[in-house]
C-alpha positions, 0 to 999 in steps of 0.5 A: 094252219088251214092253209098248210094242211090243204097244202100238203094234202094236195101233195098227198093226193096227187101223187097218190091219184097218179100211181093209183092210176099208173099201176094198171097201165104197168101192169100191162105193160110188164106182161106185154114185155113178159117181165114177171116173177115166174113161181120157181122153187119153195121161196117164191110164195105166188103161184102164178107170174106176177108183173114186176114194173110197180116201182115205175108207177111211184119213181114216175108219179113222184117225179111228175109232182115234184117237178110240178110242185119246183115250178110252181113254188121254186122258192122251196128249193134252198141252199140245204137242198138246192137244185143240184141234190133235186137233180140227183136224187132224180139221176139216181132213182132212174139209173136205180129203176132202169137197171132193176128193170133190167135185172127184172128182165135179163137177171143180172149178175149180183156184181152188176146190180151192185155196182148201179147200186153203188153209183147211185148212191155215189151220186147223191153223195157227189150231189152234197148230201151228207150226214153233217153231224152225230147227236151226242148222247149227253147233249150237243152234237158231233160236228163232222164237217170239221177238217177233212173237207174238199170243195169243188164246183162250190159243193163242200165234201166232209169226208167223214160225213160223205163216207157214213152217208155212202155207207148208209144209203148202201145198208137202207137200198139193201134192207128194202130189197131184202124185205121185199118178200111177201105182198105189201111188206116193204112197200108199206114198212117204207110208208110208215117211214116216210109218214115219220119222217115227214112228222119229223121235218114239220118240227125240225126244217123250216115251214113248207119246206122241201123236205116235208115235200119230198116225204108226203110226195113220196109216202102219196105216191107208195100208197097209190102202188100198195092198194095193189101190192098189198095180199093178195097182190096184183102187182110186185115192185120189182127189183129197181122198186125196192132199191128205190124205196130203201135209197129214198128212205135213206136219202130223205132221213138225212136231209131231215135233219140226219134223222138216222136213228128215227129212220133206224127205228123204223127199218130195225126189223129189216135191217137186224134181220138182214145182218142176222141172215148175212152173219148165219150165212157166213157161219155156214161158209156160205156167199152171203149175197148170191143167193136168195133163201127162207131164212128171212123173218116175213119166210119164218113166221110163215113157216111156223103157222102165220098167215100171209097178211098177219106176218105182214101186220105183224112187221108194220106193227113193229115198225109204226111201234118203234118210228112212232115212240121215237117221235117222243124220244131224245138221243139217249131215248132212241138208243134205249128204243135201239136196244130194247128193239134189238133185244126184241128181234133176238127174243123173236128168233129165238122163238122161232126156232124154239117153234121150229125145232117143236115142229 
């Protein structure tokens, strides 16, 4: 017992150290090339340019341990996740950073950005990773790698599996991006995430195995970032930082044992509002992902009188709330928690808008 938990608090502290250490040589980095967060109209809350290369402190801190850790102890790596799913998740973190960067630099077309989203994504599905079974409320699980399934270069693709796992990254890379709006927001949500998530593979995977590794790595290598993204900030992730965040996220729920609901939980408040703010968008025949507005919940508790750091407080609390009560939850627990969270969320709106409409 001692043993594993020098093991992975060693695999904390590394990467933790790393990034701490790495954010201030970014930081000058992105000044140096003049890619910032220039303050231009109400929804930018800073009011000075602010780096936007923090991301490269987690993708490359994580990056370096895991590959310490593959060669050191390369019998972690197992038929679940082998060195082809390693490889991916590698390849699709770098083309998601380098083309935020970028973004960050030369602001992209919202087609463009997709579209490395979307290959960065289908590249890990390529890889093998794919939800390969759906809890049944009533016990038992449903098997989705039964029929429809192809094998090439000796990789078997469910297509139910690889198409949901597509979907999933996708929503989970977005929800990310889109919570990104005030200091510290999406990189501390997504800590809380990893942290459970981590809990969740001591108890479901086999002992000290990849996929407790790959979430205390990169839950050390966030929070070495968020000392300096947290109010007031030093730092900002950047685009290609909170796409890496959400597709990490996504990636590691399902190889923690298509943990989804957990990983859901967690990312509720993102991912409801998110889709409340695309529906509203719609209603008002607006693109609902050309621009970008103070429509978000983090802008609207600003706005009816919360602080910077409260309305941060506020979402991680809903967060750890919800990750941690599914910790003890079963299937038709977390679908309960499901529910009770969207009848919160929908209970908070319209608060909000009652606030409002006072004002």
């Amino acid at each position: 017992m001692l043993n594993k938990v020098i093991f992975y608090s060693l695999l904390f502290i590394a990467p933790f150290l790393l990034s701490y250490f790495l954010v201030p040589f970014f930081r000058r980095l992105s000044i140096k090339l003049n890619i910032l967060d220039v303050p231009e109209g109400n929804r930018k809350i800073h009011d000075k340019p602010m780096a936007l290369l923090g991301g490269w402190a987690i993708y490359i801190s994580f990056l370096l341990c895991l590959l310490i850790v593959v060669l050191i102890k390369p019998e972690l790596v197992s038929q679940s996740i082998g060195y082809v799913q390693v490889v991916a998740i590698i390849i699709a973190g770098l083309i998601i950073m380098t083309m935020g960067t970028l973004d960050d630099k030369y602001n992209l077309s919202a087609k463009k950005q997709l579209f490395w989203v979307i290959f960065a994504c289908l590249i890990i599905v390529v890889s093998g990773v794919a939800i390969k079974f759906i809890t049944r409320p009533g016990g038992g699980v449903i098997d989705l790698t039964l029929g429809m399934k192809q094998s090439f270069f000796g990789i078997n693709y469910y297509i139910i599996g690889s198409a949901l796992t597509f979907l999933w990254l996708i929503i989970m890379t977005n929800s990310t991006k889109l919570l990104d709006g005030l200091d510290g927001l999406s990189s501390g949500v997504v800590f809380i995430g990893m942290i459970i998530l981590f809990i969740v593979s001591l108890f479901w995977d086999k002992p000290d195995s990849l996929t407790s590794v790959l979430t205390i790595l990169f839950a050390g290598a966030i929070l070495g970032f968020l000392i300096f993204n947290f109010f007031p900030a030093k730092i900002f992730l950047g685009n290609g930082g909170s796409n890496l965040l959400g597709l990490y996220l996504g990636i590691f729920a399902i190889i923690s044992g298509a943990k989804i609901a957990t990983a859901l939980l967690v990312m509720g408040v993102a991912i409801i509002d998110m889709f409340w703010v695309i529906i509203q968008r719609l209603f008002r025949k607006e693109a609902p992902f050309k621009h970008a507005d103070r429509k978000h919940l983090h802008f609207r508790l600003l706005d009816i009188g919360f602080s910077h750091r409260q309305s941060v407080l506020i979402i991680y609390f809903i967060s750890l709330f919800f990750g941690t009560i599914s910790l003890f939850q079963n299937t038709i627990g977390k679908i309960v928690m499901t529910l009770f969270l969207l009848l919160f969320m929908f209970s908070l709106f319209f608060y909000i808008n009652h606030k409002n409409e006072k004002a």
